[in-house]
VOGU-3710 file (C-alpha; in Angstrom, 3 decimals, decimal comma):
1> xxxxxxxxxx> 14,442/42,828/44,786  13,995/39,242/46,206  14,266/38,391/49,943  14,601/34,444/48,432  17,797/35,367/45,891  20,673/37,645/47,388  22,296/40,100/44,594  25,880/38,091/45,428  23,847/34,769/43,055  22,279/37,166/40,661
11> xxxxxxxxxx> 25,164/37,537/38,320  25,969/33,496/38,636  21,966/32,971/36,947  21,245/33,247/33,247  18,756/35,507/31,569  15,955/33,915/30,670  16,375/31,941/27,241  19,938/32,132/27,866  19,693/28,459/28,169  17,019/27,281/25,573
21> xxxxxxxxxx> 18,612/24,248/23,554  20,652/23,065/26,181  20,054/19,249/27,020  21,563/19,062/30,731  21,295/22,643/32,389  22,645/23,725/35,442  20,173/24,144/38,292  21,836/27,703/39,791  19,085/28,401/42,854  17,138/25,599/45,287
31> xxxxxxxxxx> 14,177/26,859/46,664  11,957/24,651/49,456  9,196/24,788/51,313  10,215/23,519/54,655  6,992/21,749/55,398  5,387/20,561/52,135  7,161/18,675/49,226  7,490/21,714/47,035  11,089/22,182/45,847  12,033/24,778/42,928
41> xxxxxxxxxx> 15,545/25,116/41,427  16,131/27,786/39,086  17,876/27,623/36,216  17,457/30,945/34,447  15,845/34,382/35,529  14,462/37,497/34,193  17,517/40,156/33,711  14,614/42,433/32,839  12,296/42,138/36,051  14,742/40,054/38,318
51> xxxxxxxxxx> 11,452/38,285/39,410  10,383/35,231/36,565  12,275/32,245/36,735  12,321/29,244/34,714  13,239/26,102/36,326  12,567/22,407/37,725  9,740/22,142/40,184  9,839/19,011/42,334  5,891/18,568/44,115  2,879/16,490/42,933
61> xxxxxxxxxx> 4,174/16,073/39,708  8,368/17,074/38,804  8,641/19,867/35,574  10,003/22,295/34,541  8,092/25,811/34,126  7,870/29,304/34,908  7,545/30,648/38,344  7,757/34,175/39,708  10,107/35,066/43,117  7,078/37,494/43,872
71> xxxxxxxxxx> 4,745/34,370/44,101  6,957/31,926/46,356  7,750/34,974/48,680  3,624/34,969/49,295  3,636/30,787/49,656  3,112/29,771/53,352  3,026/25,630/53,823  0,306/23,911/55,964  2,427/24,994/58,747  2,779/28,289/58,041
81> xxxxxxxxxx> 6,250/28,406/57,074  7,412/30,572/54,079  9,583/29,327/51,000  13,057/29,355/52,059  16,402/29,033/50,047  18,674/26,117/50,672  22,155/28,164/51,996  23,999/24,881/51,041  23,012/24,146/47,759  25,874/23,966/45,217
91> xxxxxxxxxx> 24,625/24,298/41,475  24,375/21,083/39,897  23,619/19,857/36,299  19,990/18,910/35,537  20,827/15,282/35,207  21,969/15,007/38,740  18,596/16,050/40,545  17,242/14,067/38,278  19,632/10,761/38,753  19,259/11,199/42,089
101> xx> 15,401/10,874/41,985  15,459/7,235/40,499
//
């Protein structure tokens, strides 16, 4: 289980592949780094291990890609400070982070 995703969102996020085909997703999850520019918004995650996600990552270059829960929970920024999860983050189609961007 996740410190970064509370079992209240886990039944709001598709499985993974749930998704595939679909031109303007829903980001369901934002994930930061409070002191780099590393953002990660999830958009589907693993049913099976409730630990690989596939989503947008916003850093030295914007994709999207897998990513595991297990691996941001280890992360620590050049301050120290672990990967947190933005409390006030409503999900939002794809096309939105990515309007907002430009």
């Amino acid at each position: 289980m996740s410190k970064l995703i509370p079992q209240t969102l886990l039944s709001d996020i598709p499985d993974l592949y749930a998704t595939e085909g679909q031109l303007d997703p829903i980001l369901r999850v934002k994930l930061f780094s409070p002191d780099s520019c590393f953002t990660w918004y999830v958009i589907e995650l693993s049913k099976e291990d409730l630990n690989t996600c596939f989503g947008y990552v916003q850093g030295l270059e914007d994709e999207l890609g897998y990513f595991t829960l297990e691996e941001l929970e280890s992360v620590h920024g050049p301050l120290g400070l672990q990967v947190e999860r933005d409390l006030n983050f409503q999900p939002v189609h794809f096309s939105k982070i990515k309007q907002d961007l430009t």
